[in-house]
N, C-alpha and C positions, 0 to 999 in steps of 0.2 A: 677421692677422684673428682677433680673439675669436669665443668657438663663446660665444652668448648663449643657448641652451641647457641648458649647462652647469648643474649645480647640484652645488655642496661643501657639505657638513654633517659638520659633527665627531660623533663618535659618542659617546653618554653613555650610560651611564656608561663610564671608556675602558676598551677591549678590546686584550691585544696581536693583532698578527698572525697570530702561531703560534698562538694558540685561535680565530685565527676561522679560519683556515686549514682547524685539524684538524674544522670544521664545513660546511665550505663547497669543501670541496679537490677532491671528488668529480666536480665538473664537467669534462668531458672538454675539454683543451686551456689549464685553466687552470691562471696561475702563478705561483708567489712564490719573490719575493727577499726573502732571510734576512739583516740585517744584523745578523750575531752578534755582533760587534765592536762596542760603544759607544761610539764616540768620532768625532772629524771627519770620519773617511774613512767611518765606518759607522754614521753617525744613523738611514737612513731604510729602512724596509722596505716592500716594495711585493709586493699581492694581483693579480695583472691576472684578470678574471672576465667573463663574457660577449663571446667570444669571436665577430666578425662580419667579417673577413677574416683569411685563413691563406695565405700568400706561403710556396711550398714551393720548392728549385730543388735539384734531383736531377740530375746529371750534367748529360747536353741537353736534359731535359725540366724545364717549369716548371709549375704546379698552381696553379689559384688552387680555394679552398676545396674541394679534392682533386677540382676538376676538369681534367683537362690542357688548358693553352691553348698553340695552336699559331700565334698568328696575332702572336704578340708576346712579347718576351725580359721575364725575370724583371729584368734590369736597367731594360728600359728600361716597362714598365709600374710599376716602383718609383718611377724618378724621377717620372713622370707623375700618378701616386696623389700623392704628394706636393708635385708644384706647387699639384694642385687642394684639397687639401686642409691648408690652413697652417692653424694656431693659433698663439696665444698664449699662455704662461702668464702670468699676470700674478697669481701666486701665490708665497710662498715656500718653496713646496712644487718635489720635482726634475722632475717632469713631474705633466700632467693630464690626457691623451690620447697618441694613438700606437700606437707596437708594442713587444713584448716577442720579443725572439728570440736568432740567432746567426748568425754568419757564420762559418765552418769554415776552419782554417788551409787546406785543402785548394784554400777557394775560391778563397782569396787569390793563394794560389801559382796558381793557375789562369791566373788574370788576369795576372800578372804574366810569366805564361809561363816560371816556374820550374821545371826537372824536378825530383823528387822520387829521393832512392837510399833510402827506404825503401819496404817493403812497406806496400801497404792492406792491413792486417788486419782494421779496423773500418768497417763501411760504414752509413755517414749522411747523410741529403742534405747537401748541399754547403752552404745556407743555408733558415732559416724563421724567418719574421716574423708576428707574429700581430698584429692590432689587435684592442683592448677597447675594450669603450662605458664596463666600470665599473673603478674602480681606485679599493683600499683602501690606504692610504699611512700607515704609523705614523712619527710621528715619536719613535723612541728614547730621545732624550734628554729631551726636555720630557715623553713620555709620554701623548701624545695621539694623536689616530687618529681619518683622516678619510675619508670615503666620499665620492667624486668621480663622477657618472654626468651622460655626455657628452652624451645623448639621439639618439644616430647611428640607431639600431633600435629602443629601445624610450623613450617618453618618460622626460624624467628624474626627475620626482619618482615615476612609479610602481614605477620602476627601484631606486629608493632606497628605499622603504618594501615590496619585494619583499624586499632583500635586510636590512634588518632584523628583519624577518617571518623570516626564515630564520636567522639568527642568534640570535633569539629561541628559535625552534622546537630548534635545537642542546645551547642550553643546558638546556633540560628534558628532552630525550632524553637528557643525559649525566645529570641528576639521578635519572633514572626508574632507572639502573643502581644506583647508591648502595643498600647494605644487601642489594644482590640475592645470589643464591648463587653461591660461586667455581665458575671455570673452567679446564681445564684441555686441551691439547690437542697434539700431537705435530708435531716439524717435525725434518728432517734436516739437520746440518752438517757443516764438512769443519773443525774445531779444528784442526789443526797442518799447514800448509801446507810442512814444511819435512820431514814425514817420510814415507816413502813409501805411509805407510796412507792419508796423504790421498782416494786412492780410495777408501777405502773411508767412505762418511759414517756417520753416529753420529746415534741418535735421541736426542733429546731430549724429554720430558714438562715443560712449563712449566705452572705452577700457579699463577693469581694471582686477586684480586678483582679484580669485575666494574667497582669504583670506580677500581680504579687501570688499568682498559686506557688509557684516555683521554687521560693526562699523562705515567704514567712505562712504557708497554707496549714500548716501546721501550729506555729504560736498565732495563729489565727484563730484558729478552733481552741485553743487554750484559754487566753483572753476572753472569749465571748461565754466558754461553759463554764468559767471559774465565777459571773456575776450571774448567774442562772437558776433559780430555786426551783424548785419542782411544785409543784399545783396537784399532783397528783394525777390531775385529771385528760391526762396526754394531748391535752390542747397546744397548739403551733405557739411558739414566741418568737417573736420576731427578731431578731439581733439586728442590729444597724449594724451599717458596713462602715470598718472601720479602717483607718490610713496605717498601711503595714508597710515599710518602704521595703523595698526589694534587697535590700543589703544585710537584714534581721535574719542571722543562721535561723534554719528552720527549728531548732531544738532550744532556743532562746529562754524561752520561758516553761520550760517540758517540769525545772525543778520547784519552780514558783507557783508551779496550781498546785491546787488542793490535791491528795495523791487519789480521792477517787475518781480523779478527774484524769491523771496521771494513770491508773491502771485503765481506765478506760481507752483513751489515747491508745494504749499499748495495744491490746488486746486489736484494737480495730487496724492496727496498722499490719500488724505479725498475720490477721488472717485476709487482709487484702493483698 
């Protein structure tokens, strides 16, 4: 069944993902997949935004948009959701509705009724499925990028000139930064993971223009903690502020630090 509904408009002039992302990212439960890789297996990147069911399944209990339902298994109101709800794509695009989620080795083995000999150390629900009304899909290699809104909750054309209207508004808040005055501001890391000072973290002062948070604030902090030894002794170091031009993808340099520089990175960004 086609959702007639539906309304795709390519976006003009084309935007990647990763800056509509860094404009629009803020929205609580919303997601993107990054195809860093440019080639067959990684042409398409995909935004999922406006978030209207959240399928949670935590051990024995199951959640639908964090409310706990007892009256029916996360399996079997999944299958059900989805008889009543088919589409079509009838696009050459990889999806145009749906969910974005995961399904946890944990679960797996659950079902399977595999015992597990290692330790839970990391606890996560077992699986979460999110459905979107809107979904931004670039396609990589051709270099275009289309705005897909389903009209499940909010109608679709209003849905779509909301979210250009926000995209619009993005780009003039990043321009408003431009020429403003630098900034500077302290954060703590743990640089060498291999030596027993690791305990002890080391302040950093990072010092950059206001122009460059936006594209390279990120291989910003890369650069500066990759030349950074640790003292142990959690003393401030200073980093000079360094010329990062505004055009440097923020993810630039993510593969080229050190990876305990790299896990670090990570961790700090996933809980901010």
């Amino acid at each position: 069944m086609y959702n007639t509904k539906r309304i795709i408009r390519e976006l003009t002039p084309y935007r990647s993902t990763a800056e509509i992302f860094q404009i629009l990212g803020e929205e609580r439960d919303s997601v993107f997949l990054d195809s860093s890789l440019v080639n067959d297996l990684g042409r398409y990147s995909i935004i999922g935004r406006n978030p209207y069911l959240k399928l949670l399944k935590d051990g024995d209990s199951f959640f639908i948009n964090n409310i706990e339902e007892t009256e029916i298994t996360f399996e079997e109101y999944l299958r059900k959701y989805l008889q009543n709800h088919k589409d079509e794509n009838q696009t050459d695009l990889p999806l145009v509705s749906g969910a974005v989620g995961y399904f946890s080795y944990e679960y797996g083995r659950k079902l399977m009724e595999v015992a597990s000999g290692e330790k839970d150390i990391v606890s996560i629900p077992d699986a979460v499925l999110i459905f979107y009304d809107l979904y931004i899909i670039e396609d990589c290699k051709e270099k275009r990028t289309f705005l897909i809104a389903n009209g499940t909750e909010t109608p679709a054309e209003e849905l779509l000139q909301k979210t250009e209207e926000e995209i619009q508004a993005g780009d003039q808040k990043k321009l408003s930064y431009i020429n403003s005055k630098d900034t500077s501001f302290d954060i703590e890391v743990f640089p060498n993971f291999k030596k027993e000072e690791y305990k002890k973290p080391v302040k950093i002062t990072l010092s950059c223009q206001r122009k460059q948070i936006f594209t390279g604030f990120l291989a910003f902090i890369l650069y500066s903690l990759s030349s950074v030894e640790s003292s142990g002794t959690g003393e401030a170091v200073r980093v000079p502020k360094m010329a990062m031009p505004s055009s440097v993808p923020a993810f630039s340099s993510f593969q080229d630090a050190p990876s305990f520089v790299r896990w670090k990175v990570a961790v700090a960004v996933m809980v901010a």
